[in-house]
LUMVEXDREN-112073 format. One record per residue (C-alpha): x, y, z; residue in one letter; residue number from 0. Coordinates in pm, 1 decimal. Layout:
BEGIN
(site (X, Y, Z), A, NUM),
...
This chain:
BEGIN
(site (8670.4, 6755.5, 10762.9), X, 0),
(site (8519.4, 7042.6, 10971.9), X, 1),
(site (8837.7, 7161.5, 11177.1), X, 2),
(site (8780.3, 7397.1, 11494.3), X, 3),
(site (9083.1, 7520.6, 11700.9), X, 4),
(site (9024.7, 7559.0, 12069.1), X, 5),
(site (9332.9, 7789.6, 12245.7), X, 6),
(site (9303.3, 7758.4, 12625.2), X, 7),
(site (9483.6, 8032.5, 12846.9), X, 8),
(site (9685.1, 8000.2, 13132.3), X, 9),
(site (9402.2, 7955.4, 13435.7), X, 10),
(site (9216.4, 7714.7, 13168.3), X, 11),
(site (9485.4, 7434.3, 13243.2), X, 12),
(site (9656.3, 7570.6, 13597.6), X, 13),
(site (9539.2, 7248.4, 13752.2), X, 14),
(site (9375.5, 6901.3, 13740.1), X, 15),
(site (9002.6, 7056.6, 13744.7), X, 16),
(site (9075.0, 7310.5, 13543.8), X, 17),
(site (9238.7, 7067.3, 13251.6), X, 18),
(site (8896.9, 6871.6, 13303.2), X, 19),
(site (8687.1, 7115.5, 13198.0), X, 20),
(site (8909.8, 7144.9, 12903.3), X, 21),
(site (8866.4, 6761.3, 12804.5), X, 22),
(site (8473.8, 6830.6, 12797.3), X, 23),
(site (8503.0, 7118.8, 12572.5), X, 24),
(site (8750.4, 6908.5, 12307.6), X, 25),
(site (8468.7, 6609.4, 12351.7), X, 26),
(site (8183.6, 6827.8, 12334.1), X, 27),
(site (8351.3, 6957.4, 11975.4), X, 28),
(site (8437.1, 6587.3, 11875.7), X, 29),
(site (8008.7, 6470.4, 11948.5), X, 30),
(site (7929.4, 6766.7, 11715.3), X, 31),
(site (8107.8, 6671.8, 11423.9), X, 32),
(site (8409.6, 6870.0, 11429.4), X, 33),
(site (8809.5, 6772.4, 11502.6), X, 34),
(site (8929.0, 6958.7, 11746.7), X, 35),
(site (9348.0, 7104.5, 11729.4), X, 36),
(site (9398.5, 7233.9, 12082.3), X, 37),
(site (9687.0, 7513.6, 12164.4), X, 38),
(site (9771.8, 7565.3, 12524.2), X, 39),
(site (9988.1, 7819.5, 12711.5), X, 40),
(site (10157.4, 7774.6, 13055.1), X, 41),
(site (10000.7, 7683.9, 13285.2), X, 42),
(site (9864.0, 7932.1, 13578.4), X, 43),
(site (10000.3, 8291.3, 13597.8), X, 44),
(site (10302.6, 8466.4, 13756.3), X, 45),
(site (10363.9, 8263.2, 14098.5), X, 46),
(site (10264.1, 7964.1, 13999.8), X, 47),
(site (10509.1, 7727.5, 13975.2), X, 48),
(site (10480.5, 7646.9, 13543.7), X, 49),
(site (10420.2, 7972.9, 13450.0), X, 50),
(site (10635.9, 8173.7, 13217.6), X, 51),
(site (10721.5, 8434.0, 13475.0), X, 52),
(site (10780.4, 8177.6, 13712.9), X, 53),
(site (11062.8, 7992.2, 13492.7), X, 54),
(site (11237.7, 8326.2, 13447.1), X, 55),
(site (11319.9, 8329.8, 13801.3), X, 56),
(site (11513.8, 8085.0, 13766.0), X, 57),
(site (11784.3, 8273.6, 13617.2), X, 58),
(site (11758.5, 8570.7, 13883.7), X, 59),
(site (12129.2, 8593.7, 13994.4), X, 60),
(site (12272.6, 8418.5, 13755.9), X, 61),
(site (12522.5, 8600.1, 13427.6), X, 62),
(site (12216.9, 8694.5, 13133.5), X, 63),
(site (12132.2, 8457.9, 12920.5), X, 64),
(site (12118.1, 8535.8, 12541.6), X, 65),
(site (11791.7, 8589.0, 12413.4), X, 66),
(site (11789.2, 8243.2, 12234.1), X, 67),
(site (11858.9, 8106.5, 12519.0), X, 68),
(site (11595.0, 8290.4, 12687.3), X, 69),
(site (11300.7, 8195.0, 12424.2), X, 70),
(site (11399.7, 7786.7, 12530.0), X, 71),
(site (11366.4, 7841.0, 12876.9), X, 72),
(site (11038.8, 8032.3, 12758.9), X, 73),
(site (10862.8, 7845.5, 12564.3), X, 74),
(site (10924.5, 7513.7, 12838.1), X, 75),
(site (10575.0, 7605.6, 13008.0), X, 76),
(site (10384.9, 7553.7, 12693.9), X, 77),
(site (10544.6, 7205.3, 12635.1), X, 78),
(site (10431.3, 7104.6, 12989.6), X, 79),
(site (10124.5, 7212.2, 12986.6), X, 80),
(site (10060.9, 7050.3, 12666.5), X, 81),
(site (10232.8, 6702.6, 12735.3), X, 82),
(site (9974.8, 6714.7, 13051.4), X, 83),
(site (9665.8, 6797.6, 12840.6), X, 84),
(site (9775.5, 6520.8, 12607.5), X, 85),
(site (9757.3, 6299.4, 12926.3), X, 86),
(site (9433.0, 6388.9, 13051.5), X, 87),
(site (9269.4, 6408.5, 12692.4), X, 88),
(site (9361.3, 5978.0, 12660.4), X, 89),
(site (9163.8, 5951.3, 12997.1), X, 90),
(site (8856.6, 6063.2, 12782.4), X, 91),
(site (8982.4, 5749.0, 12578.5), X, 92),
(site (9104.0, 6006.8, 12251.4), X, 93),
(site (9429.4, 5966.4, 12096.2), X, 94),
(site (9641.6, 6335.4, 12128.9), X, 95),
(site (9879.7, 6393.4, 11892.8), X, 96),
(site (10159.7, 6687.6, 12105.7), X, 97),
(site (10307.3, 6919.6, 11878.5), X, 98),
(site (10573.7, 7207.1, 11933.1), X, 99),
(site (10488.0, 7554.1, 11742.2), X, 100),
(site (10755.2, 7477.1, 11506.0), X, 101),
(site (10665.5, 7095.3, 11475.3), X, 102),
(site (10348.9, 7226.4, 11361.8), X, 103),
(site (10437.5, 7437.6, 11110.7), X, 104),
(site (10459.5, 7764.6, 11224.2), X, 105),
(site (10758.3, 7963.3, 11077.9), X, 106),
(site (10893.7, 8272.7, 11224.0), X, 107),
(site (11200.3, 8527.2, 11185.5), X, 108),
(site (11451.1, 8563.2, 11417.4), X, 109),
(site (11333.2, 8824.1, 11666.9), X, 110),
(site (11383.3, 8584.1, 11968.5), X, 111),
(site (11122.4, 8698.2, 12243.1), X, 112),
(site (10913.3, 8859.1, 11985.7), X, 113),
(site (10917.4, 8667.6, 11663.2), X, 114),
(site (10705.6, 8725.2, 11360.9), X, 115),
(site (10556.6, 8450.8, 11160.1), X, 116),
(site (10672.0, 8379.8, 10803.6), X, 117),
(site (10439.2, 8100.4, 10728.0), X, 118),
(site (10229.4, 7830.1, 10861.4), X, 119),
(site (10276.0, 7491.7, 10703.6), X, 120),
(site (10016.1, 7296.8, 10831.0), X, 121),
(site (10108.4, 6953.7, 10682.7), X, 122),
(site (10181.7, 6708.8, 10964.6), X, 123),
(site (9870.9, 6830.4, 11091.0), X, 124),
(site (9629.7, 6806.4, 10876.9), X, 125),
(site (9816.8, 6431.6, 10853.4), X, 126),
(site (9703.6, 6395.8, 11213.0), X, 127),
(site (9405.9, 6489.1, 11189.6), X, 128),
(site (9338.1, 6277.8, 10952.4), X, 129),
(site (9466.7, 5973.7, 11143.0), X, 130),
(site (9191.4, 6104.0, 11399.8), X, 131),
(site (9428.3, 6207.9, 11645.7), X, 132),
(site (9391.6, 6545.1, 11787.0), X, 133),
(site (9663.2, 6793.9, 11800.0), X, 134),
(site (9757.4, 6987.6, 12124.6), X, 135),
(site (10000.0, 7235.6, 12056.4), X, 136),
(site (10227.0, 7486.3, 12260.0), X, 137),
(site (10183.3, 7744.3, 12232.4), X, 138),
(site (10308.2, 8098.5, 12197.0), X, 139),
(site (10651.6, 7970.0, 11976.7), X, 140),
(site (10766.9, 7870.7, 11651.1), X, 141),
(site (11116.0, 7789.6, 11499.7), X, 142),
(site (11351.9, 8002.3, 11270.3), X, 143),
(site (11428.7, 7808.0, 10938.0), X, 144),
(site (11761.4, 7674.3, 11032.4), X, 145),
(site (11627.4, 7518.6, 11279.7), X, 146),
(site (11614.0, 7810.5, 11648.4), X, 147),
(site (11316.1, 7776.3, 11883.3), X, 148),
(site (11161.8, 8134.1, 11908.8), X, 149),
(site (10914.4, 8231.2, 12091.5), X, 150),
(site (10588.6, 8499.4, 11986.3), X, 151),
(site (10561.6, 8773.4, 12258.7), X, 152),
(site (10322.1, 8818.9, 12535.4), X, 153),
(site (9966.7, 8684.6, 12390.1), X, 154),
(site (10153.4, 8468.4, 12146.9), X, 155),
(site (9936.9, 8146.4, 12210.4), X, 156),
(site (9638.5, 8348.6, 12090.5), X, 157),
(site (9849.1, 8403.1, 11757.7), X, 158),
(site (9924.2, 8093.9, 11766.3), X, 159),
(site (9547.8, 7919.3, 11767.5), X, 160),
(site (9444.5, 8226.8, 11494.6), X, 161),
(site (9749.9, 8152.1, 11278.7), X, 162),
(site (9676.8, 7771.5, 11243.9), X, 163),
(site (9304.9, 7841.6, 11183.0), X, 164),
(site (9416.3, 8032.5, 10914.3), X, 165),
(site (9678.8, 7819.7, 10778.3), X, 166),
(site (9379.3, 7519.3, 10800.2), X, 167),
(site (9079.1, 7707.1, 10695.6), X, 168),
(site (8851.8, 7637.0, 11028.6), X, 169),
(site (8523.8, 7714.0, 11093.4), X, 170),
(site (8603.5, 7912.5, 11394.1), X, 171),
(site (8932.5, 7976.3, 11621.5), X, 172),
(site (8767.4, 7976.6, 12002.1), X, 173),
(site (8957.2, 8146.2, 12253.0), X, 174),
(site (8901.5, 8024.6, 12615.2), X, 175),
(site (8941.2, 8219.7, 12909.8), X, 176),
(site (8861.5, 8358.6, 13212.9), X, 177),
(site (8604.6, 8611.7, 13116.5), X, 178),
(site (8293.5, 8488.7, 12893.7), X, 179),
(site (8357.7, 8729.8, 12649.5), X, 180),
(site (8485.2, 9092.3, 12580.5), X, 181),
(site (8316.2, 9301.9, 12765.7), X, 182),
(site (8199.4, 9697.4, 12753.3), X, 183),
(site (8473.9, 9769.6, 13001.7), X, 184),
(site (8708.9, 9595.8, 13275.6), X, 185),
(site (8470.6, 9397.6, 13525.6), X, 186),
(site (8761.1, 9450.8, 13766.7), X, 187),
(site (8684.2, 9853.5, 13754.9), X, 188),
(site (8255.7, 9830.9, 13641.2), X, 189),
(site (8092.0, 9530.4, 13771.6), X, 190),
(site (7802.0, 9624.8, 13517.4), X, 191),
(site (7996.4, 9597.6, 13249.0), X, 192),
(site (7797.3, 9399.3, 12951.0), X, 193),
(site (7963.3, 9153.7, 12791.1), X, 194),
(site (7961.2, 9200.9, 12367.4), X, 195),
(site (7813.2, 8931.3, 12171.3), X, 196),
(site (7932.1, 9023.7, 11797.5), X, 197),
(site (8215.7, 9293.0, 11734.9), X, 198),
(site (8403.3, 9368.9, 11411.2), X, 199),
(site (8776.4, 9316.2, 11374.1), X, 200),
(site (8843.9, 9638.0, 11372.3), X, 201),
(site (8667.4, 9753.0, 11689.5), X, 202),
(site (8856.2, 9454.7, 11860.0), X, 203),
(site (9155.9, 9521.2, 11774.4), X, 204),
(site (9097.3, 9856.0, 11915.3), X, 205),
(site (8994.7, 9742.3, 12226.9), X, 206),
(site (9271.6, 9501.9, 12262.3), X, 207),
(site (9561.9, 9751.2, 12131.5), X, 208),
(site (9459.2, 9984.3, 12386.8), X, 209),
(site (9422.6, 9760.6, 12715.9), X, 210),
(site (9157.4, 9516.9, 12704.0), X, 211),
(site (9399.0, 9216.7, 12742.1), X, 212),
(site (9108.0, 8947.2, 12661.5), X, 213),
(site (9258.8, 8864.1, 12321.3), X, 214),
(site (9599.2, 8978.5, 12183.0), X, 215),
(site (9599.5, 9239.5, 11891.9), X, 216),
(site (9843.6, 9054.4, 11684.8), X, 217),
(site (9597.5, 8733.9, 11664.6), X, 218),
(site (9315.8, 8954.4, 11586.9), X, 219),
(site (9533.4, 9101.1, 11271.1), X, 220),
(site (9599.8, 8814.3, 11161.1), X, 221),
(site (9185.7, 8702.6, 11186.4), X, 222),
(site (9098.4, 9032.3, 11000.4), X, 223),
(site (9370.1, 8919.9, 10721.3), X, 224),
(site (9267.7, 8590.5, 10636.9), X, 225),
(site (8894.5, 8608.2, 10748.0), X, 226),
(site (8866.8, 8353.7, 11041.4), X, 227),
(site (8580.1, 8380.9, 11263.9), X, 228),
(site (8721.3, 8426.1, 11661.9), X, 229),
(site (8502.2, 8318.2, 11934.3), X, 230),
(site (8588.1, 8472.2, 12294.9), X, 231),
(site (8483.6, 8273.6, 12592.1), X, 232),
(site (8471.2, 8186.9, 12919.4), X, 233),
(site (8639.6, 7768.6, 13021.9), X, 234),
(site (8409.4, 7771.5, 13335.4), X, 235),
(site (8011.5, 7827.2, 13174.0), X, 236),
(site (7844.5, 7770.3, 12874.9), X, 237),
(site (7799.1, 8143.4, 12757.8), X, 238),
(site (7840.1, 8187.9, 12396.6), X, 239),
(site (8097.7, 8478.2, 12438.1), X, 240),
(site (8166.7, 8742.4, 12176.3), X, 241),
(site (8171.5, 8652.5, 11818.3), X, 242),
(site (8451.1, 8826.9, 11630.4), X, 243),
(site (8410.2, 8855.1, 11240.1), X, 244),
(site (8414.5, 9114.4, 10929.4), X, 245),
(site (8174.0, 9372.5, 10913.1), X, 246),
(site (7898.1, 9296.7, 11181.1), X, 247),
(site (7954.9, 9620.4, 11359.8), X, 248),
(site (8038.9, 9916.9, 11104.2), X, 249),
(site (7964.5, 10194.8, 11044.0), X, 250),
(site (7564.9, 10263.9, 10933.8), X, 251),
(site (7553.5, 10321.7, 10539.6), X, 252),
(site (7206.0, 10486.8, 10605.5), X, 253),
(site (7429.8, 10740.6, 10822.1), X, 254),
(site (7179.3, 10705.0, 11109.6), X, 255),
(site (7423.8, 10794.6, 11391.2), X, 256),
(site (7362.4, 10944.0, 11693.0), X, 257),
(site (7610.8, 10978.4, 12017.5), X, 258),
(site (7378.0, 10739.2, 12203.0), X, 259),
(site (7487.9, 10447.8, 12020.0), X, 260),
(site (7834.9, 10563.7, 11893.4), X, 261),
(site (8068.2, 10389.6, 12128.4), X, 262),
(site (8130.1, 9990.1, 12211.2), X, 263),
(site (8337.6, 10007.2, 12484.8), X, 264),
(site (8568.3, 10183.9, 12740.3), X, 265),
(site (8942.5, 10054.7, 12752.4), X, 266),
(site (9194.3, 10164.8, 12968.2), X, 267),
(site (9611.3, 10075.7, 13019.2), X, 268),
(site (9839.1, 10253.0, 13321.0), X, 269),
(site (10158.1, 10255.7, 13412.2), X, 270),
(site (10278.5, 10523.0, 13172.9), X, 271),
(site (10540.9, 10820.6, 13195.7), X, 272),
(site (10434.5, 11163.8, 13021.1), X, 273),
(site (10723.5, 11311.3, 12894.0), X, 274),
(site (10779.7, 11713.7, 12799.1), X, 275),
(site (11100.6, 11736.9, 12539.9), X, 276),
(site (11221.5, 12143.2, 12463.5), X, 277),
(site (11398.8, 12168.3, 12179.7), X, 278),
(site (11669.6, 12404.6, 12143.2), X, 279),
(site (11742.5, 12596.2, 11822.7), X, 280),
(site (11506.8, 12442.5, 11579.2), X, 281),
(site (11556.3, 12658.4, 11303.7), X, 282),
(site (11885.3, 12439.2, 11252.9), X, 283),
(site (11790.7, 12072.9, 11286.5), X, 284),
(site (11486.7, 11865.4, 11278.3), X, 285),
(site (11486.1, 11789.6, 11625.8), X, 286),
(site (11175.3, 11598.5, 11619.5), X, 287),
(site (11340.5, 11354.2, 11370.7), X, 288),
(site (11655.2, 11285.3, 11560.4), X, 289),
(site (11409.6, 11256.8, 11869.9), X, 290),
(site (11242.0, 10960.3, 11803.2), X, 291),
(site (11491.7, 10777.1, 11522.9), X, 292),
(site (11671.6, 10730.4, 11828.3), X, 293),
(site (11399.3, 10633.0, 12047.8), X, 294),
(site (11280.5, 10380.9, 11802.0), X, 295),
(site (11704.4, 10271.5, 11803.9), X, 296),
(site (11674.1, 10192.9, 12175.8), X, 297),
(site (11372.5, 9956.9, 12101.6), X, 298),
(site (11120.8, 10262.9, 12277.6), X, 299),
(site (10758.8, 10257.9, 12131.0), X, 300),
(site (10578.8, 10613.4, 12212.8), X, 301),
(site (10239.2, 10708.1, 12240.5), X, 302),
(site (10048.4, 11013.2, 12234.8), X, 303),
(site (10247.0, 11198.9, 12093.1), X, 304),
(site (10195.1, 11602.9, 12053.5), X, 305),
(site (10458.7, 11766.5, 11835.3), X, 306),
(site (10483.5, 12192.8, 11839.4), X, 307),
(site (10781.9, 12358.3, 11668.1), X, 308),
(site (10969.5, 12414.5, 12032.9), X, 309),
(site (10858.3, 12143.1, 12234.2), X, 310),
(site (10694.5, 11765.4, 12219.7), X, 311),
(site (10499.5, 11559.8, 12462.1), X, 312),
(site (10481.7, 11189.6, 12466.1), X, 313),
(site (10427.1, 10854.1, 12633.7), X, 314),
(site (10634.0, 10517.2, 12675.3), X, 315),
(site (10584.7, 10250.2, 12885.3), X, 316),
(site (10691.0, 10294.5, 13242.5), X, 317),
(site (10955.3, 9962.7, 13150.8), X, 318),
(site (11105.3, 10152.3, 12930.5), X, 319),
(site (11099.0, 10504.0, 13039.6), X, 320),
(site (11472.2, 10456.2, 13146.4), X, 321),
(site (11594.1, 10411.2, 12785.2), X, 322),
(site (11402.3, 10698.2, 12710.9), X, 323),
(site (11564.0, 10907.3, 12985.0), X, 324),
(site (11893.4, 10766.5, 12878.3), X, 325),
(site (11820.8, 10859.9, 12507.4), X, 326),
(site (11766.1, 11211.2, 12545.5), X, 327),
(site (12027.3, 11334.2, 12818.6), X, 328),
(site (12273.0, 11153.6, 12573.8), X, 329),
(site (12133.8, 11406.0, 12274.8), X, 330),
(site (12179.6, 11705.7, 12572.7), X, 331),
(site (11787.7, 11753.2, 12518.2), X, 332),
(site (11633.7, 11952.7, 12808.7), X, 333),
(site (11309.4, 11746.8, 12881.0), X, 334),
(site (11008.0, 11720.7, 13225.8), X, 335),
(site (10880.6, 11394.3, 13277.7), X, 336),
(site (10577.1, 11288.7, 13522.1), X, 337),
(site (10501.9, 10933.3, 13604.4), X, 338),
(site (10175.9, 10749.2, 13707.0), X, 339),
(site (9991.7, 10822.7, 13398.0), X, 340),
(site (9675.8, 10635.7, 13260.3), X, 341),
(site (9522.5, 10652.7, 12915.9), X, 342),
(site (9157.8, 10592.7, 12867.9), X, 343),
(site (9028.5, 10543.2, 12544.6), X, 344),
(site (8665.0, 10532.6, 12401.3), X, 345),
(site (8627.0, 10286.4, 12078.6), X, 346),
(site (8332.1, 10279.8, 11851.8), X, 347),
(site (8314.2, 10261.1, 11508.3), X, 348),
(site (8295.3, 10559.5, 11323.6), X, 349),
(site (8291.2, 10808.5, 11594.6), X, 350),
(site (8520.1, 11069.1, 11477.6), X, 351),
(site (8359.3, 11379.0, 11348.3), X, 352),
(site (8006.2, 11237.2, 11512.7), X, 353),
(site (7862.5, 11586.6, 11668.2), X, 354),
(site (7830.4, 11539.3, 12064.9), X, 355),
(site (8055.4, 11286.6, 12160.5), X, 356),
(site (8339.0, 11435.8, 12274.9), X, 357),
(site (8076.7, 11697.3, 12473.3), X, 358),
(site (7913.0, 11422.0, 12648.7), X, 359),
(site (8285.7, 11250.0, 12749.9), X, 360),
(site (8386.2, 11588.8, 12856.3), X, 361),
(site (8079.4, 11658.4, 13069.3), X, 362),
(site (8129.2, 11278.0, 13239.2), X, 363),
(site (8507.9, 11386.9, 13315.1), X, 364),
(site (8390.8, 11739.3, 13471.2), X, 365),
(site (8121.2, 11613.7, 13686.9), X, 366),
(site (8399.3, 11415.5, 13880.2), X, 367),
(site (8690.3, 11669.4, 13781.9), X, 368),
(site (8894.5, 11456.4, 13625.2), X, 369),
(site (9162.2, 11631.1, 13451.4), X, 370),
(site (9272.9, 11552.5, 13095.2), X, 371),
(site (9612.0, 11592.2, 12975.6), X, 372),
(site (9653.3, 11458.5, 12659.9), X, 373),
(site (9434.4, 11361.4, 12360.7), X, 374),
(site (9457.2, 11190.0, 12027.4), X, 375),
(site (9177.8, 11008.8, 11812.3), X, 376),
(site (9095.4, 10822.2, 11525.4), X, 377),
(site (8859.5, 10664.3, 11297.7), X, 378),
(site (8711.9, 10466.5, 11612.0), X, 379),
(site (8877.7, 10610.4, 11908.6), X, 380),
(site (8914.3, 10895.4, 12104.0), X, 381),
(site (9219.0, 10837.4, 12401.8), X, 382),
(site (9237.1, 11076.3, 12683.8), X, 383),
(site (9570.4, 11096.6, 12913.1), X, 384),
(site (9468.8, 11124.1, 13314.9), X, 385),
(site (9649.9, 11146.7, 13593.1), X, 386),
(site (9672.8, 10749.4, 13721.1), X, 387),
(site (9458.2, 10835.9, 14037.6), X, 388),
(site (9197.2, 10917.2, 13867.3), X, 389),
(site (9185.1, 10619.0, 13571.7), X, 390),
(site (8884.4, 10425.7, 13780.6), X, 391),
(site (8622.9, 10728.0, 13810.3), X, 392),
(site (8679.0, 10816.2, 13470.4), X, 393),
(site (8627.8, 10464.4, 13307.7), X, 394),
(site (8306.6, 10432.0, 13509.4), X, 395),
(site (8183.5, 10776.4, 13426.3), X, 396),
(site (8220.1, 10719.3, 13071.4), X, 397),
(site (8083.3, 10394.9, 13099.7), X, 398),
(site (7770.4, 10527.0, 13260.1), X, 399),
(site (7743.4, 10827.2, 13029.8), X, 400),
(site (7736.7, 10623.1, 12737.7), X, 401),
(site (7471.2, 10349.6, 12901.0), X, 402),
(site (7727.3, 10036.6, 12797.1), X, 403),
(site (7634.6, 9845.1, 13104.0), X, 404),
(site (7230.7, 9856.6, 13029.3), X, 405),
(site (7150.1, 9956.0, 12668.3), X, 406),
(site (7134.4, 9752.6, 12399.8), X, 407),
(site (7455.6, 9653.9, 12179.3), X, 408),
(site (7578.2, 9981.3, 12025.0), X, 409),
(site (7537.4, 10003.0, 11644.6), X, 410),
């Protein structure tokens, strides 16, 4: 049995056209051989009336719900939209099988809102699937093993379709969206920007950790680990996407690199607050340490962070930049803190220590004065800080300088 899974997003199934569409890609599959195990998330996005962040309203004014409670009223947009995909997949005359995430095997702690997967046991659908039904599953939750729904984070229907390829050994996971494909930057800021036809798992998850929201990083993790093939693509045309698998895009073992063809694409994320901690008396106490054990206590994840024996600088989230506050005038730290920050980062593989890189990014950021006020890098990226205003001109200068939106596919 040849087994594809095909995860539609949230404007893949907002409405009756929409879930039409969908029917002709699960038929198309079924004409070429294959058996098709559909995962769906809500349906639409915020405002619409089924969407996740729509169904949370429903509990504005009202005493907080635990977070249990919380991951059922959750996870309700992925059961309708799947119980209506069932219904428009018998029109096409096929017999849908609906599943929950923990009805079809998928396992998880309990970290309600954000649960990790233990295991996937795919029996009762490979027992479908081999009554020739065809699964539809909602997505984006799983269940604890006594028995609690949980739900899988923001992007958890795209671990969901990657963890059930794995669990049944598919040819290829196909995530359908809005976009035909990952692209050398956000459309939205460089209309030019190229879409990608093969990337490496690394390189994606890159891209995706550091903004490009076209796939979440935890499903492409999971792809890496277990070595299933991901096609990105578009619900609305027939463009083959971007092929994620191992190895198509690493580094050159002949060593011929060159700045032209170092980077793959330009991600960016905003919303950030910069933070400037002093630390008093430090030949006493690790301040450092205390810092950010009880950062990580409060549930704050930092980024970019710059440590010096006196001082620090870092990032968080502006969602959480409260609890950060909070955090340090409870340790009596003296600290700055600037909002309306944006990090851009550059991700190719290989580019650290490649000579003229970071001369040609800096020469883009000059000729428009964009100031930098952070950096880190890695491996495959290099992330600048900026002030927000100024996140646009730099992703399209860098875009430019490196010729993503006209040269050929970076090596």
């Amino acid at each position: 049995m040849r087994v594809v899974v095909q995860k539609f997003g949230g404007t893949s199934v907002r409405d009756f056209d929409s879930r039409e569409r969908v029917t002709k890609w699960v038929t198309a599959a079924i004409s070429e051989g294959l058996s098709p195990v559909v995962v769906v998330s809500a349906m639409g996005r915020k405002g619409e009336p089924y969407a996740t962040d729509s169904l949370l309203t429903l509990m504005q004014g009202l005493p907080d719900a635990s977070a249990a409670e919380k991951d059922l009223l959750m996870m309700c947009g992925e059961i309708f939209s799947a119980t209506v995909m069932a219904g428009h997949l018998r029109l096409q005359g096929l017999s849908p099988q609906v599943f929950l995430g923990g009805e079809a095997g998928i396992v998880t702690d309990d970290r309600f809102g954000d649960a990790q997967i233990l295991e996937v046991n795919p029996a009762a659908l490979r027992a479908a699937l081999l009554e020739g039904k065809t699964p539809v599953i909602a997505g984006f939750q799983g269940q604890t093993p006594t028995g609690q729904f949980t739900t899988l984070g923001r992007g958890g229907s795209d671990t969901t379709a990657v963890a059930i390829g794995a669990a049944l050994g598919v040819e290829v996971v196909e995530i359908f969206t809005d976009v035909d494909g990952i692209k050398t930057a956000d459309p939205k800021i460089v209309p030019d920007a190229r879409t990608i036809a093969h990337l490496d798992y690394d390189e994606v998850f890159q891209l995706a950790n550091l903004g490009a929201r076209v796939v979440h990083p935890r499903a492409v993790e999971i792809a890496r680990q277990f070595g299933v093939p991901i096609r990105i693509r578009s619900t609305f045309t027939r463009n083959p996407g971007t092929l994620v698998v191992a190895g198509h895009r690493t580094m050159d073992p002949w060593a011929h690199r060159d700045p032209d063809h170092a980077v793959t694409g330009i991600t960016q994320l905003e919303d950030l607050v910069q933070f400037l901690v002093r630390f008093p008396d430090v030949a006493s106490v690790d301040w450092s340490y205390r810092l950010f054990s009880a950062l990580g206590d409060r549930g704050v994840s930092v980024d970019l962070v710059n440590l010096f024996p006196d001082r620090a600088y870092f990032c968080v989230p502006a969602t959480v930049a409260t609890t950060a506050e909070d955090t340090m005038q409870h340790m009596d730290l003296v600290y700055e803190s600037w909002s309306e920050r944006a990090k851009v980062s550059i991700v190719g593989s290989a580019i650290q220590g490649l000579p003229g890189v970071v001369g040609r990014i800096m020469s883009a950021l000059n000729q428009h004065h964009v100031e930098v006020l952070q950096s880190s890098d890695s491996h495959s990226t290099i992330t600048l800080l900026l002030h927000r205003s100024q996140m646009e001109v730099a992703v399209t200068s860098l875009h430019r300088q490196f010729g993503l939106g006209t040269k050929e596919e970076s090596i």
